[in-house]
C-alpha positions, 0 to 999 in steps of 0.5 A: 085428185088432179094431174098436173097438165104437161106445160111450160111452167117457165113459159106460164111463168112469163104469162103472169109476168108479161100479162098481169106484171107479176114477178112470181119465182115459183109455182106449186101444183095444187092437185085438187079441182073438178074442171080446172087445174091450179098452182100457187104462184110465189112473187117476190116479197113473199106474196102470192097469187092463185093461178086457175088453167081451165078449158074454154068456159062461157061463163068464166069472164062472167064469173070473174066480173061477180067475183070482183063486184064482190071484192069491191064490197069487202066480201071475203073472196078472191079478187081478180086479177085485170092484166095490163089491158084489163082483161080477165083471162088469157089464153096459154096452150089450150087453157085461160088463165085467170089470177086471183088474189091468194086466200089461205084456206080450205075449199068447202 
């Protein structure tokens, strides 16, 4: 089980507005993850997003890029989120920051 990392949620909370144009009212801890930490981000109108924090990965961007090619095929994946200058990832307190389209389900 994963540990909720000491951060500004509030600040976290402008990252998603300010980078990816997200109105989120509230973000849920999610405490499960090898090398990563997450949260459920709640928007307005109910919607949600899935917010990942992980160390400096190398194949991060690489792996969001597969993601959203298979996004754009219909296969059942999350989409990535591009921020307002098309990016993929963004830097917060030690951490990147990658947005995926919230699926409900269970990890495998």
């Amino acid at each position: 089980m994963r540990i909720e990392p000491d951060l500004d949620r509030a600040r976290l909370i402008d990252l998603l507005r300010d980078r990816y144009l997200l109105e989120a009212s509230r973000l849920t801890f999610v405490p499960s993850g090898i090398d990563s930490w997450s949260y459920v981000a709640t928007c307005r109108g109910g919607s949600q997003a899935f917010v990942k924090l992980s160390r400096k990965a190398t194949s991060t961007r690489s792996d969001l890029r597969l993601l959203a090619a298979l996004a754009a095929m219909n296969v059942a994946v999350p989409r990535p989120f591009v921020d307002r200058d098309g990016g993929l990832v963004n830097p917060f307190d030690g951490y990147d920051v990658q947005v995926l389209e919230y699926l409900d389900g269970h990890d495998l």
